[in-house]
N, C-alpha and C positions, 0 to 999 in steps of 0.2 A: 514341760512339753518336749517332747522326742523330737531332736534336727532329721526333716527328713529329705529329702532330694528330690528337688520339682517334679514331678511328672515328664515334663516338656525338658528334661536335659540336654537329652539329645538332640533337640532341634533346636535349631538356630530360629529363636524366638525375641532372645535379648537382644534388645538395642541399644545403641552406644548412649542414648538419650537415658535408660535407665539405670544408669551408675551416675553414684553421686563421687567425682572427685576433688580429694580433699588433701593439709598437709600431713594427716596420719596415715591417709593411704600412700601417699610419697612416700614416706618413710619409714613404711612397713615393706614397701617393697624394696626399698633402699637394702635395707637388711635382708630381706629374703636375698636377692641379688650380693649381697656380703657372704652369706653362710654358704650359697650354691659354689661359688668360685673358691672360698674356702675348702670345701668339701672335695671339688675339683684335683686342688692343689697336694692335698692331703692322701687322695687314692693317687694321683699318679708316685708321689712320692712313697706313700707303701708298698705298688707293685715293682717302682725300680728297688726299694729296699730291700724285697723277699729275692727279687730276680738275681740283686748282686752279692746276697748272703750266699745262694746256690752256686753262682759261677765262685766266689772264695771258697765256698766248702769243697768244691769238685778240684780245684786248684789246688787246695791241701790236701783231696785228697794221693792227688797223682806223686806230689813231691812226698809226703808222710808213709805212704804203700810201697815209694819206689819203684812203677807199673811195671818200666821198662825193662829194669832188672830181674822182676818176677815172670814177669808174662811176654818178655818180646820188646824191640824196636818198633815196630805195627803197631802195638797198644793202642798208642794213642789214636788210629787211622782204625783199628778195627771198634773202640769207641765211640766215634763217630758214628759209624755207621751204623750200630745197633740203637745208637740212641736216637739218631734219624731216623731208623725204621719205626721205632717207635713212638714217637714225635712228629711225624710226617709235616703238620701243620706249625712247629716249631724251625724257625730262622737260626740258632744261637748255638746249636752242633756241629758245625764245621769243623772241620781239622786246625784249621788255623787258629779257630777260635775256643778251640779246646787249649793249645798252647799254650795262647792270649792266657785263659786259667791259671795254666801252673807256669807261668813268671809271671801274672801279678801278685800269686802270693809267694812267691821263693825271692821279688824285691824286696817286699816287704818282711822276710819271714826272718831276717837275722836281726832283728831290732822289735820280736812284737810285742815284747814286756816295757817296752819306751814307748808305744805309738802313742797310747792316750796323753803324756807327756808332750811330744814333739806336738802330737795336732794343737795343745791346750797354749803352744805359745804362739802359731800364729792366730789362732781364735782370738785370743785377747786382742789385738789391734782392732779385727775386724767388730767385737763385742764395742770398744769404745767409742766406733762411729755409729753406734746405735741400727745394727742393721739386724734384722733376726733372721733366722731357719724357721722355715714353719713346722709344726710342731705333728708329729709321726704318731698314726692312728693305733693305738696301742701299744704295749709293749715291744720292743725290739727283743727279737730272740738272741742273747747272749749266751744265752747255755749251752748251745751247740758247738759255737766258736765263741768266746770270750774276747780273743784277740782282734775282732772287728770292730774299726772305730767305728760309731753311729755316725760321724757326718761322712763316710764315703757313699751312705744309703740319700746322699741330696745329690749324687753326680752322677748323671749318665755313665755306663758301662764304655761305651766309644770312648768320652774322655778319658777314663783312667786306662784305660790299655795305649792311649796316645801319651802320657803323660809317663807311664812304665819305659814304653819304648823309648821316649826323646829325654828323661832326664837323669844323670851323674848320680845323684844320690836319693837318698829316704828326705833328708829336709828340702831338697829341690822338688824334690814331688808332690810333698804335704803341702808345700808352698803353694804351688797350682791346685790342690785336692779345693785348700781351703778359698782361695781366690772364684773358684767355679760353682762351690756352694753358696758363699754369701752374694757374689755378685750375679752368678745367674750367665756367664760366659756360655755362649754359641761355641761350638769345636771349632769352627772358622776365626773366632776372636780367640780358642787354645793355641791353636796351630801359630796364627801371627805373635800372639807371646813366646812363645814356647822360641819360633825362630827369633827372634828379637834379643832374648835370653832376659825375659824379664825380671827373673828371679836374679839374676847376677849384678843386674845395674840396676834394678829399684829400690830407691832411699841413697844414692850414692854421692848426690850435690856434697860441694861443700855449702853448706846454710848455718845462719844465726835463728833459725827456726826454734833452741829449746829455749835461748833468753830471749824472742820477742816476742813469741806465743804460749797460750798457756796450754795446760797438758789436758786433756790431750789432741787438741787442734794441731800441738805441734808435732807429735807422733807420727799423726794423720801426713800433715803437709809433708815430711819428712821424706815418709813412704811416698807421694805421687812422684819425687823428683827421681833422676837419675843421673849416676856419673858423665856414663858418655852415652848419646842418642846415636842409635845409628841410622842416618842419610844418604842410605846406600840406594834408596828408590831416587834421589835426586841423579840427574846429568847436568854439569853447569862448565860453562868451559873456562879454559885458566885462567887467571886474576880473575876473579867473578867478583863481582860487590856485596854488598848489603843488600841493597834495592832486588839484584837479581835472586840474590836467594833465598828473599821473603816471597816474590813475585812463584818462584817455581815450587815455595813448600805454600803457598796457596791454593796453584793448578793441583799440586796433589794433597790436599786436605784430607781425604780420607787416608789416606797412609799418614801424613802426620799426626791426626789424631789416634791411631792406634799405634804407633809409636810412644804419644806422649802417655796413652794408659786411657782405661774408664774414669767418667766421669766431666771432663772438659767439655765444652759449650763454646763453641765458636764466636768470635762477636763481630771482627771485624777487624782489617788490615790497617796502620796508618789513620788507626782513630783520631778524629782530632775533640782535642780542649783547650780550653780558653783560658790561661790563666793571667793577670795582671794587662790584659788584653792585648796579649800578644796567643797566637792560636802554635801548637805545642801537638806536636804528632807521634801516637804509642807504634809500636811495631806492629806487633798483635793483643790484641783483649780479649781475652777468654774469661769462663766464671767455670767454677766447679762446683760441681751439686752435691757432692759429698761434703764438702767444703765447707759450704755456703760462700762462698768469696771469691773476687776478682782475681784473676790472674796476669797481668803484666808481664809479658814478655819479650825481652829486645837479643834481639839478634845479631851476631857478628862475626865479619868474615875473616876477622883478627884474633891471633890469640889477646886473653884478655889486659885491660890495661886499668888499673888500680883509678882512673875516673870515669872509666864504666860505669862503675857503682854508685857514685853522685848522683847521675844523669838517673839510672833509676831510679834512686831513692826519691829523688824530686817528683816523676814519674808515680810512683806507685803512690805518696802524700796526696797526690793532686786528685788521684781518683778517689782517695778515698774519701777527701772533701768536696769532689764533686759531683760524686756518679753512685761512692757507698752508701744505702739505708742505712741508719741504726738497728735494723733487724738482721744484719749481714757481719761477716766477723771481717778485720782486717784484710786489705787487699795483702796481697804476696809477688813480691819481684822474683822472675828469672831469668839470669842471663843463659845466652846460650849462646860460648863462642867456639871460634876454632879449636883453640887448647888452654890449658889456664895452670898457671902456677902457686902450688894451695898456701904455701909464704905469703907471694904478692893477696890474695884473694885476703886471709886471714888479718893480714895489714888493714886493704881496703876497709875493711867490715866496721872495724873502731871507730866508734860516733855516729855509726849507722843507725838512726830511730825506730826505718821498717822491717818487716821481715823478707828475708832476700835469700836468694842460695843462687850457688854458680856452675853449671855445667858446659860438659864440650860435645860436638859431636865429629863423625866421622863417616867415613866411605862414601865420601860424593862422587860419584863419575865424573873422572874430567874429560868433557871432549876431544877431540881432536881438532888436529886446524881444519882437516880435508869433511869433518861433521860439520863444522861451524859454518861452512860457504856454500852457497846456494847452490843449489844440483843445477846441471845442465835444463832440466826441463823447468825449475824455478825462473835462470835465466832466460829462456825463449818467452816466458810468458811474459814477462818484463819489459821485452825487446817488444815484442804485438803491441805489449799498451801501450810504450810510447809510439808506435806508429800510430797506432788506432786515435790518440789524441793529436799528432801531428796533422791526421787528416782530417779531423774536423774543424783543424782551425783554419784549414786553409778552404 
């Protein structure tokens, strides 16, 4: 018998009393809802792919033609404007943004018999944490340009022309290419890498990460650390403490956490645990979701001193016996002090059971004395409220 289509479709006839809900209809729409966001995911990523095959090929073509030399210094400004007029309802012909074209491929252009090489080694890090690309609605046109790696078609066009103009070389750029495709980086989270210089200080701890973890957790952990943190968003005035300097990268938690990288998970300042019943207090406790694991981190306003590292080790055992599931990998210690000497550090490590690494950081603003003292109007208020309580007691 032929499905054929009520009558009454179009009217609102059905009532909610007429539907039978069940767990195959949950679960049918589960998946419908799976394939739509799939699908989603899939055209946006085609249309930037086609989009930025075209801005490459027009970028080659300017550098490959030589426009300038042929046709004029104007070239590029009289391009524009024919391509606007024809385009009217097109954003992406600007002058400038014709430029943006040809140096993103004249960065790329003395190296493009390497690129699939260079992207293929930081892919492999990103491939061992289990993270995928979703997967591109047909063929990718190589034929036209062969020299176009497929994962610059996962990164918006803004990022790579931010990532051209702000980095040194071809491996500091793929660095960021491939960081923005698997992780899914905002330009605002480019731009604070990019200033930070994350490509130059990320993985740069000294750590016992390859003999206490296995591979490739240790990799992993490796890469989240860095040599030196820059604490240039901090102001602390001279001799500052410990206390103070956990208290003020607190207040500013959102810039420490985009300091310390994606991934980290806040938990709590001065956590306390209980060990041997005496109560034992972490700096900071963080978890990392790439990770799966604790993060212990102690801080200090000292360069470092070879019983540091005790104190964490103790530290980082405690959580793991007390706060780690067995469905979670090994907590991980890091210090993070003033300056550190990789001799002394290197020393410390020997007989160390957990995994730990050591980093420094720098550029804190020192106050001044004339910051540090209460402004004139700080003091008048001071002076009111003691009067103001002088006279109510009298």
């Amino acid at each position: 018998m032929k499905n054929e289509m009520p009558k009454d479709f179009n009217k609102k006839v059905v009532k909610i009393h007429d539907v039978r809900i069940d767990s195959d209809y949950a679960q049918w729409l589960t998946d419908i809802k799976a394939r739509y966001r799939s699908a989603q995911i899939k055209a946006a990523v085609r249309v930037n792919s086609e989009q930025l095959l075209f801005n490459w090929q027009l970028g080659r073509d300017l550098v490959m033609r030589k426009a300038e030399e042929k046709w004029g210094a104007g070239v590029v400004e009289q391009l524009s404007l024919d391509l606007q007029a024809a385009f009217p309802e097109s954003k992406g012909f600007s002058t400038t943004n014709l430029w943006r074209m040809k140096q993103w491929y004249q960065f790329y252009s003395d190296a493009l018999t390497k690129l699939p090489q260079l992207v293929g080694e930081f892919q492999k890090t990103e491939n061992q944490s289990n993270i995928k690309l979703p997967q591109l609605v047909g063929e990718f046109d190589a034929s036209i340009d062969s020299s176009f790696p497929e994962i610059f078609a996962y990164v918006p066009w803004g990022h790579h022309a931010e990532i051209v103009a702000k980095c040194k070389d071809i491996k500091e750029a793929l660095y960021y290419v491939v960081q923005c495709a698997y992780k899914g980086w905002s330009r605002h989270t480019l731009e604070n890498c990019l200033h930070a210089h994350y490509y130059e200080n990320n993985g740069g701890a000294i750590t016992n990460f390859s003999d206490k973890l296995p591979s490739p957790q240790s990799e992993l952990a490796q890469e989240i650390t860095k040599n030196t943190y820059d604490f240039g968003f901090l102001s602390l005035p001279d001799g500052y403490d410990e206390e103070k300097l956990e208290t003020e990268l607190e207040r500013q938690l959102t810039r420490f956490l985009l300091e310390l990288g994606t991934g980290f998970a806040y938990l709590g300042r001065q956590k306390q645990i209980i060990v041997a019943g005496k109560t034992r207090k972490l700096d900071m406790l963080f978890f990392h979701i790439n990770l799966n694991c604790y993060i212990v981190i102690e801080l200090k306003a000292v360069p470092f001193q070879p019983e540091f590292a005790g104190k964490l080790n103790f530290y980082v055992n405690a959580v793991d016996d007390l706060i780690k599931t067995p469905s979670q990998n090994p907590t991980i210690g890091l210090l993070i002090c003033k300056g550190k000497d990789e001799t002394e550090v290197q020393y410390a490590f020997n007989g160390i059971t957990t995994p730990m690494g050591v980093a420094s950081y720098d550029n804190i603003q020192i106050k001044k004395i004339q910051e540090q003292l209460p402004s004139i109007e700080e003091l008048k208020a001071q002076v009111q409220l003691l009067e103001d309580k002088l006279k109510q007691k009298v």
